[in-house]
MIPAGU-906873 format. One line per field, with one value per residue (C-alpha): z, x, y; residue in three letters. Coordinates in steps of 0.2 Angstrom, whole numbers, plus 5000, padded with zeros to 4 digits. Layout:
# MIPAGU-906873
pz = Z; ...
px = X; ...
py = Y; ...
resn = ALA; ...
***
This chain:
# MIPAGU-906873
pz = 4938; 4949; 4955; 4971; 4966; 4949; 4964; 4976; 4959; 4955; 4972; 4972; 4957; 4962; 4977; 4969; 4957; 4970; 4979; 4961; 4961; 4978; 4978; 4962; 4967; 4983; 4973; 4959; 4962; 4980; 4983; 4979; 4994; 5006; 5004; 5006; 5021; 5037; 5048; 5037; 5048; 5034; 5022; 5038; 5041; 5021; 5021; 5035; 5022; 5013; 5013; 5017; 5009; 5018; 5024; 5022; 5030; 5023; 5015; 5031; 5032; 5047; 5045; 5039; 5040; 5044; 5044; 5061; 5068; 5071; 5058; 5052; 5040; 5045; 5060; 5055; 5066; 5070; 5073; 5080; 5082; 5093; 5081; 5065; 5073; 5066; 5049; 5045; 5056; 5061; 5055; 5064; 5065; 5076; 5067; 5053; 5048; 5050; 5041; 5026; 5031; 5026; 5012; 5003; 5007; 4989; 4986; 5005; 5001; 4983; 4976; 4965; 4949; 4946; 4950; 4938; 4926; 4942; 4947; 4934; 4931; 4950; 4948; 4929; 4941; 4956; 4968; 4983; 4979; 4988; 4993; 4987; 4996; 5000; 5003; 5012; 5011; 5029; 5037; 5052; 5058; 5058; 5064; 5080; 5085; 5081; 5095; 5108; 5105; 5111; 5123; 5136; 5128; 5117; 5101; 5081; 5071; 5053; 5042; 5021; 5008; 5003; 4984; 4981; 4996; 5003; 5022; 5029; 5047; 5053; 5074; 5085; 5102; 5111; 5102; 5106; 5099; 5084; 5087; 5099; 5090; 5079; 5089; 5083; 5101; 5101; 5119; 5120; 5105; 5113; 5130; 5122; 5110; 5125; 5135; 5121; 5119; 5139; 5138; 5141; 5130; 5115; 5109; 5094; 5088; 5073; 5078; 5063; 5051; 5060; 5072; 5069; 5080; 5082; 5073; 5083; 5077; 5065; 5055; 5055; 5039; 5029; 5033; 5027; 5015; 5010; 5011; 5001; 4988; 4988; 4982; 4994; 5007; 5005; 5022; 5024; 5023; 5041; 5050; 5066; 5081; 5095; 5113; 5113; 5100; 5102; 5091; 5076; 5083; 5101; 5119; 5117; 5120; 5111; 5121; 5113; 5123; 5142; 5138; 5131; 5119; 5100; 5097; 5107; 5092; 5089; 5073; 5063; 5048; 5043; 5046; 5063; 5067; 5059; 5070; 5086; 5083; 5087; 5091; 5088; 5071; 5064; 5071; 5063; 5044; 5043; 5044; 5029; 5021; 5020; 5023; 5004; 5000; 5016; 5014; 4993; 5001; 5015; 5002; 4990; 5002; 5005; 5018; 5016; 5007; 5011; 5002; 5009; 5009; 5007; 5024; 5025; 5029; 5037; 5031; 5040; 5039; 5036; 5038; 5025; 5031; 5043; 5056; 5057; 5074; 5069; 5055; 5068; 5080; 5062; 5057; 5072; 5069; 5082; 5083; 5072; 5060; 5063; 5053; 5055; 5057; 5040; 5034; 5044; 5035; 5019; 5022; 5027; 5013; 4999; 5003; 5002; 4987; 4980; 4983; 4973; 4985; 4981; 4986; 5003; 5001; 5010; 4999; 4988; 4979; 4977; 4970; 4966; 4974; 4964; 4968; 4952; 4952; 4949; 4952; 4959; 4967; 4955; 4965; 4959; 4962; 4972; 4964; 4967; 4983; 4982; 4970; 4971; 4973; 4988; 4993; 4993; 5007; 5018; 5017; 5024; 5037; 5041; 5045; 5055; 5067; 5069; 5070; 5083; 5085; 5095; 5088; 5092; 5100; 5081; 5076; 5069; 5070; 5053; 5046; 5044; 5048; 5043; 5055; 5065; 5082; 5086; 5107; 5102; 5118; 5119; 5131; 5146; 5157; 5146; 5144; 5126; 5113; 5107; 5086; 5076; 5057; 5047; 5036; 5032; 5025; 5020; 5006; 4997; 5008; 5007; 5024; 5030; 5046; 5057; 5076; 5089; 5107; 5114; 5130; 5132; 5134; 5151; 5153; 5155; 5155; 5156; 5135; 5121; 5105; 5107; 5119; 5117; 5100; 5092; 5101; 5097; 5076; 5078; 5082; 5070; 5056; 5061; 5059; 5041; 5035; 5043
px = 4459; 4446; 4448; 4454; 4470; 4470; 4472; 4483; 4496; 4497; 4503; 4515; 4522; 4519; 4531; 4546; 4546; 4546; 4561; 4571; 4570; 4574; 4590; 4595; 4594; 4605; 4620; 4620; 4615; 4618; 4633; 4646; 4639; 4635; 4654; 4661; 4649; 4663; 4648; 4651; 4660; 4658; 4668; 4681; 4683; 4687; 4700; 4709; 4714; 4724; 4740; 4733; 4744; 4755; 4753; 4767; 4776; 4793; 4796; 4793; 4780; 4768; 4754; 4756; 4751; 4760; 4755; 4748; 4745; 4727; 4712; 4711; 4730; 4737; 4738; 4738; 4751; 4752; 4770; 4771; 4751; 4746; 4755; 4747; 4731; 4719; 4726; 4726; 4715; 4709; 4706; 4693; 4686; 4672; 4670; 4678; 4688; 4692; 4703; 4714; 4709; 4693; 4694; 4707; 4701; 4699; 4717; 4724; 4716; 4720; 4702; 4704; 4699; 4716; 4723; 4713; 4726; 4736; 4722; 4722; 4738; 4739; 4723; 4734; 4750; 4740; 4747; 4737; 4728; 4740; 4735; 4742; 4752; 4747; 4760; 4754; 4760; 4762; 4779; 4783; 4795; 4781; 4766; 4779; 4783; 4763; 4759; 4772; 4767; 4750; 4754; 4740; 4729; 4714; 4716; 4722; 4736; 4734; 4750; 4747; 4760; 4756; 4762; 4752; 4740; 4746; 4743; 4761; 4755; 4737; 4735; 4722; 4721; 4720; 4723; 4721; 4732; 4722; 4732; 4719; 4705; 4715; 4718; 4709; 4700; 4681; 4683; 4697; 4694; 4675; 4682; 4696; 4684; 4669; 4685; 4687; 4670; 4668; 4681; 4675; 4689; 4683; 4700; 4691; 4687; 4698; 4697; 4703; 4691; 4676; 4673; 4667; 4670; 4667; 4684; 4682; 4695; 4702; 4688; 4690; 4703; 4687; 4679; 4694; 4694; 4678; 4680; 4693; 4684; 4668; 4682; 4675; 4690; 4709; 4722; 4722; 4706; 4702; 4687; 4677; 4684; 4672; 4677; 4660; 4646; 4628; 4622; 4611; 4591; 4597; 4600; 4616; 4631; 4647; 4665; 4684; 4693; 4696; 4686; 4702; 4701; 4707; 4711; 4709; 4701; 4688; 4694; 4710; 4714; 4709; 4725; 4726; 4711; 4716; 4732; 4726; 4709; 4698; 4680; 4670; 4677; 4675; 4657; 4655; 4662; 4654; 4636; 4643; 4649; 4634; 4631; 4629; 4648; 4651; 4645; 4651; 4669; 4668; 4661; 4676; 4687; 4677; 4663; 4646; 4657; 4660; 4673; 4686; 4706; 4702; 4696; 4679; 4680; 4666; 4659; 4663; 4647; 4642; 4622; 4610; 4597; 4608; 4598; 4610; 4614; 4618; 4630; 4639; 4643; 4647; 4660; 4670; 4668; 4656; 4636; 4634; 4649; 4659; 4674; 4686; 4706; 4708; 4696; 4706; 4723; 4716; 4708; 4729; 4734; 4724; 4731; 4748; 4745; 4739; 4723; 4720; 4715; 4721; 4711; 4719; 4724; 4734; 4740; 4754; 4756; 4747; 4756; 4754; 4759; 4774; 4779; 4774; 4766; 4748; 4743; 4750; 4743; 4738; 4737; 4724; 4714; 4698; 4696; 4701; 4697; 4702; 4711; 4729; 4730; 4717; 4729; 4747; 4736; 4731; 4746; 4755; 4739; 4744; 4762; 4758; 4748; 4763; 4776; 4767; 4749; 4741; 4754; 4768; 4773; 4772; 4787; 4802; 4821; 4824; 4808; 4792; 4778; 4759; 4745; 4729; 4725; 4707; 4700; 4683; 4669; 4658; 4645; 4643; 4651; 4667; 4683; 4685; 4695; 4713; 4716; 4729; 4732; 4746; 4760; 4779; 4790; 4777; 4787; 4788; 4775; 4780; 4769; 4751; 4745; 4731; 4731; 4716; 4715; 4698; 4692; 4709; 4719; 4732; 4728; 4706; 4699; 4713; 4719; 4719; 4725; 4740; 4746; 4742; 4740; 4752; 4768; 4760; 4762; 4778; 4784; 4777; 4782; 4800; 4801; 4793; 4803; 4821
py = 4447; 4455; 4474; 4471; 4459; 4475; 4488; 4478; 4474; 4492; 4499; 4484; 4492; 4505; 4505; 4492; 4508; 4521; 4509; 4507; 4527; 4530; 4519; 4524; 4542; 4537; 4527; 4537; 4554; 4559; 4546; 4559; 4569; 4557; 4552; 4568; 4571; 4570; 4561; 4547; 4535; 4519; 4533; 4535; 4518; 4515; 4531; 4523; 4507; 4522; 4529; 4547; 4561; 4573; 4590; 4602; 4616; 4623; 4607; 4594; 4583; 4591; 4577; 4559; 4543; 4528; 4510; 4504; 4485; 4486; 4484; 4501; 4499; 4516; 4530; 4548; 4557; 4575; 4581; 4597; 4596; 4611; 4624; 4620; 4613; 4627; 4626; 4607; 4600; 4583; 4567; 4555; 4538; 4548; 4565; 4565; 4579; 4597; 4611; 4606; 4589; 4592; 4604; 4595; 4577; 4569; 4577; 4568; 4550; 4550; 4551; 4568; 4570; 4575; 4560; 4550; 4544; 4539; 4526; 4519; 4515; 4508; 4496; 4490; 4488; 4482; 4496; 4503; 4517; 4533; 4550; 4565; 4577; 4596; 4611; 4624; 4642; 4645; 4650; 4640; 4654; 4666; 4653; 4650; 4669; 4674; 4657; 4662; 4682; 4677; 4666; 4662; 4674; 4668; 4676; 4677; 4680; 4683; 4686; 4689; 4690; 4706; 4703; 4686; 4685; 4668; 4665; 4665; 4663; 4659; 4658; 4655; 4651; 4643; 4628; 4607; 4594; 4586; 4567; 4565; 4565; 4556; 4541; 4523; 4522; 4527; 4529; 4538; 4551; 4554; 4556; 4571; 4580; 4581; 4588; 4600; 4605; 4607; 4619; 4636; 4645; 4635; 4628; 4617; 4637; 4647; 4662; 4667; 4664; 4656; 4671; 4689; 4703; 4721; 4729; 4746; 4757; 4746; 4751; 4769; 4764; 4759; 4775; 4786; 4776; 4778; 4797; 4797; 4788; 4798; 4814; 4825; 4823; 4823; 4817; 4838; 4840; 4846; 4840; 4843; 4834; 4838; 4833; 4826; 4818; 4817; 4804; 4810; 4807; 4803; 4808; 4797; 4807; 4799; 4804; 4800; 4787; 4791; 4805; 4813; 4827; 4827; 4844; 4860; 4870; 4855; 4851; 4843; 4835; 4817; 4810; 4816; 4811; 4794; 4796; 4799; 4788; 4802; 4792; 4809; 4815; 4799; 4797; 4812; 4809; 4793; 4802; 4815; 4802; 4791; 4775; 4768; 4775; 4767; 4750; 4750; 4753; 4738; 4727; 4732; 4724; 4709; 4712; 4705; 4689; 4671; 4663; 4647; 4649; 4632; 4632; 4640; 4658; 4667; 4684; 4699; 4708; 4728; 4731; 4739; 4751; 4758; 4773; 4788; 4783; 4767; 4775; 4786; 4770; 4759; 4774; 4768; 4749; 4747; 4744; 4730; 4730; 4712; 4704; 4692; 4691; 4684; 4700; 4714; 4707; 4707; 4725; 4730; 4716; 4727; 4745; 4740; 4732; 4750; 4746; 4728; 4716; 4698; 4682; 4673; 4655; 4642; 4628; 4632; 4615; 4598; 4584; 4567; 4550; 4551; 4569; 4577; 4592; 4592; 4607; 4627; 4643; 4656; 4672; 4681; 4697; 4699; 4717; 4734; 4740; 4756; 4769; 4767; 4787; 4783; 4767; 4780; 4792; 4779; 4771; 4788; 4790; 4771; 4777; 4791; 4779; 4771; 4784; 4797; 4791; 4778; 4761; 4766; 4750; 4743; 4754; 4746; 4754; 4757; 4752; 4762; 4752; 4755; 4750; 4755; 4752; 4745; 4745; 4738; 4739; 4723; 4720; 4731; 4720; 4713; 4720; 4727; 4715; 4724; 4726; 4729; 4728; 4735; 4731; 4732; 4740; 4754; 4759; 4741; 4729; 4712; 4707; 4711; 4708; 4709; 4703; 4701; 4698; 4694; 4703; 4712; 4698; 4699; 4718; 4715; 4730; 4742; 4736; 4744; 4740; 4750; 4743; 4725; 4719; 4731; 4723; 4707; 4714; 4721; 4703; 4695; 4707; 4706; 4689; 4689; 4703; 4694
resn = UNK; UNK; UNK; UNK; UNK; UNK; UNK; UNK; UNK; UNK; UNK; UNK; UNK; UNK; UNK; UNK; UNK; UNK; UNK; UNK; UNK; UNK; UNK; UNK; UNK; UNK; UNK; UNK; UNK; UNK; UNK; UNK; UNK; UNK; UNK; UNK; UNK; UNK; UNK; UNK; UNK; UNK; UNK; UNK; UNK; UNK; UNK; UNK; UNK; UNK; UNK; UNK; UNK; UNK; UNK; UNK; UNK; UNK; UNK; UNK; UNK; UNK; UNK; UNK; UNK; UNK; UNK; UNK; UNK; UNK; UNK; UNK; UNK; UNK; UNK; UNK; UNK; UNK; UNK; UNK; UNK; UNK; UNK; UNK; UNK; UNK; UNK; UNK; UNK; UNK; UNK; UNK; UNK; UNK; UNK; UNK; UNK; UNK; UNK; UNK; UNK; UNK; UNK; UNK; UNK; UNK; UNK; UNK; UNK; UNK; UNK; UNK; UNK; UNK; UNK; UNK; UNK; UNK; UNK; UNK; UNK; UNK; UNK; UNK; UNK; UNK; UNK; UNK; UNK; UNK; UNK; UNK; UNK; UNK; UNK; UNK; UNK; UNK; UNK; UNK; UNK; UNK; UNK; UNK; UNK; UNK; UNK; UNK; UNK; UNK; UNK; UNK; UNK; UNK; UNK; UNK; UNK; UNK; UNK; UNK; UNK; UNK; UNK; UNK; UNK; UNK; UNK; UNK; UNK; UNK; UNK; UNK; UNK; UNK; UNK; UNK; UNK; UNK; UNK; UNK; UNK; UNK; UNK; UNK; UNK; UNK; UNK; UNK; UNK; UNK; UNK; UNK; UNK; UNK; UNK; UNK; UNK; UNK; UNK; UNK; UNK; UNK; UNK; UNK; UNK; UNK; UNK; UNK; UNK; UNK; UNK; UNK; UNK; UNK; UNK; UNK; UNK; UNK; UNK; UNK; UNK; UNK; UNK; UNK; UNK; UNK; UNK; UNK; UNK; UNK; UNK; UNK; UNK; UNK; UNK; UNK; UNK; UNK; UNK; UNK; UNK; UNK; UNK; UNK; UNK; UNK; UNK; UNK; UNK; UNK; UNK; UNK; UNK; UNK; UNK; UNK; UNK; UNK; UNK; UNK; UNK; UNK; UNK; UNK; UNK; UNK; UNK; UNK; UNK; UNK; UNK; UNK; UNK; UNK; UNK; UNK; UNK; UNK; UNK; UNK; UNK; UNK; UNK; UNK; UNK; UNK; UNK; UNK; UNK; UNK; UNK; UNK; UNK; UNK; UNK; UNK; UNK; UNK; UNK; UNK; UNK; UNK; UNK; UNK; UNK; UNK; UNK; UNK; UNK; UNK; UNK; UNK; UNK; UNK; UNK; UNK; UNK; UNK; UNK; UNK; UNK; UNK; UNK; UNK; UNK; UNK; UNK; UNK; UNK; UNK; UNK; UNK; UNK; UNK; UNK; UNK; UNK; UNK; UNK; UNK; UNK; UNK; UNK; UNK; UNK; UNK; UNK; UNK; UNK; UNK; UNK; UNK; UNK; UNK; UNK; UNK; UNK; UNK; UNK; UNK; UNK; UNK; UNK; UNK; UNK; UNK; UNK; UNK; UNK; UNK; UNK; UNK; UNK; UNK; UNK; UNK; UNK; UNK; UNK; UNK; UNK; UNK; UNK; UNK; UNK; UNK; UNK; UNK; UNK; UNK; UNK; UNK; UNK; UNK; UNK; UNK; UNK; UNK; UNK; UNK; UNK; UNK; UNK; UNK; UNK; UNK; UNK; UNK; UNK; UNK; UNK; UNK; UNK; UNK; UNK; UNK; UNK; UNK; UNK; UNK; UNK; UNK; UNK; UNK; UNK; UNK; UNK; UNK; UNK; UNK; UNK; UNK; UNK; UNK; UNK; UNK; UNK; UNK; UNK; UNK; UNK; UNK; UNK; UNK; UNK; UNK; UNK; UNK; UNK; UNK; UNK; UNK; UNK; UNK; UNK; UNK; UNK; UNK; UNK; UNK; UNK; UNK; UNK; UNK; UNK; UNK; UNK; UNK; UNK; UNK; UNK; UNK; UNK; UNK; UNK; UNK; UNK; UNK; UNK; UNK; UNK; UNK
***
């Protein structure tokens, strides 16, 4: 064998080894990816074969499947689509899927490692390989008042069981109806979800845990809180309260809202200045305070963290290296501080549970084909946030917003209420978005919540969160606790 035919033999081998590696690397190694990937359409098209498990509310079926007369063997139907949208999600021959759809696939089409001993006992029996079920925590008394107290208005609704931290209701709108992306039609499932995404309200969007935005006042909780915990301050402690602020190393002068003034002797206690949201004082204490106690106290209840619910959950963020200016307008949850619905609830869900926050989740239960029980929630603990001494003051500063201060429309007879209003400014020319969070009864929480309205929903520019996410609360809280 000359040198040339040596050479040419050796890349050959060279390359089928290369090929052998490559494919193997593909079947082997990357296949459990490339199946879960929701672009796959070959992997859609196989799951359509399936009896896909149900997703359920209160014990009804809220997404099945049911056999169909065309190649694909069965239809995912959505009843009651638009309410629970957000939450479950979409299944598609053209984008795959979304929400609980997604994050609990494997347990939906019957291919979790849970339900091993159950495949094999069908491929013995010959049965077709069945999905399991998923039982999600939400309420649909609570997901229904929390759509219709929104309305029209693009926003969130967050509600947590204060004792175990399941997601009771979880709201975003607007919403779309997921049956038609759903539908076996290329066309006509291409032509709905390019309608979607023209939309300039972004309905496809969960505002609840997909979107960060500036928590204004809302905020002002963490930064008590965070006094509080450094043991310099108690809710007496009195404070200054300028009428106005100018920021530490700045020209920038810092005014109360509507330019009102906090106190007449330029100083009060932290709960009144918690009470009546008092822009300057705040500004003020969070310089004293400091940013590192700041930041430790935001990230103790969750900031700066992803996590999923299942549903992937993105982190509310509090920056490092903050200039003193930067402190003053992050004190008062503006600048660059940004969270989510699902964060401010769990921020409220944490002080009424005395200060130990608890991990969010929405599926309550998986079971089997068969119904058995493969699997339940385990609440558990994200950590201590906070002291519970530190969790019994804010929880009274919380009441005092609501019974005198700036939410009173969150009162309910016979009930005290906790919460905090939140008018957070945006860019120069949009109207601010409205907050609320809180939580009921304030003696023994059983529901947390925490409401947003983008860009002051019906109200524009003349909103606040008083006066438009606060009533919003108050509803949804009276339905929990009927």
């Amino acid at each position: 064998m000359n040198d040339a035919i040596r050479r040419v033999s050796t890349v050959a081998i060279v390359l089928l080894l290369a090929l052998m590696v490559a494919a193997t690397n593909i079947q082997v190694r990357e296949a459990p990816s490339l199946n879960a990937d929701g672009r796959n359409v070959r992997s859609i098209y196989r799951e359509f074969g399936v009896s896909r498990g149900p997703i359920i509310v209160d014990g009804e079926s809220v997404v099945s499947s049911v056999p169909s007369d065309d190649a694909f063997g069965y239809q995912r139907t959505y009843t009651d689509g638009p309410l629970f949208s957000h939450v479950t999600g979409y299944f598609s021959i053209v984008f795959g899927r979304d929400g609980i759809e997604r994050a609990e696939n494997e347990v939906l089409n019957g291919t979790a490692d849970s339900f091993f001993l159950r495949r094999m006992q069908d491929l013995v029996t010959g049965h077709q390989q069945r999905g399991g079920s998923v039982e999600l925590t939400l309420a649909r008394k609570l997901q229904e008042v929390a759509t219709e107290a929104l309305g029209d208005q693009r926003g969130a609704v967050v509600a947590l069981d204060v004792r175990t931290g399941a997601v009771l209701a979880m709201v975003s709108t607007p919403t779309y109806d997921p049956a038609r992306l759903a539908k076996h039609s290329s066309s006509k499932v291409n032509d709905a979800y390019q309608e979607l995404l023209a939309d300039d309200s972004h309905p496809l969007r969960n505002r609840a845990t997909s979107s960060v935005y500036p928590p204004g006042s809302t905020f002002k909780v963490l930064t008590a809180a965070a006094a509080l915990e450094s043991g310099a301050y108690q809710a007496d402690t009195v404070i200054p309260a300028p009428d106005t602020f100018t920021l530490p190393q700045s020209t920038s002068v810092l005014q109360n809202f509507g330019g009102s003034r906090c106190s007449p002797t330029g100083e009060q206690t932290l709960a009144d200045a918690l009470r009546i949201s008092c822009n300057t004082a705040f500004a003020m204490l969070g310089g004293e305070v400091g940013q590192e106690q700041l930041r430790k106290t935001a990230e103790a209840f969750g900031f700066n963290e992803r996590s999923s619910v299942p549903i992937p959950v993105a982190a509310s963020r509090i920056p490092a290296d903050l200039t003193a200016p930067e402190l003053a307008l992050s004190s008062i949850g503006q600048m660059d501080i940004a969270a989510t619905p699902l964060q401010m609830a769990s921020v409220a869900q944490a002080i009424a549970n005395g200060g130990d926050r608890l991990e969010p989740y929405l599926v309550e239960r998986v079971r089997d084909a068969n119904l058995d029980v493969v699997s339940e929630a385990d609440p558990s603990s994200a950590g201590r946030a906070v002291s519970g001494t530190t969790a019994r003051a804010l929880t009274e500063m919380m009441v005092g917003v609501v019974e005198s201060g700036s939410g009173t429309a969150a009162r309910i007879p016979g009930i005290r209420v906790a919460g905090k209003t939140g008018t957070a400014q945006t860019t120069k020319d949009a109207a601010p978005h409205a907050w609320f969070m809180g939580f009921a009864p304030a003696d023994s929480p059983q529901i947390a919540v925490a409401v947003l309205v983008e860009n002051g929903g019906s109200m524009g520019s003349e909103a606040t969160g008083g006066a438009v996410a606060a009533p919003i609360a108050r509803k949804v809280l009276e339905a929990g606790l009927r």
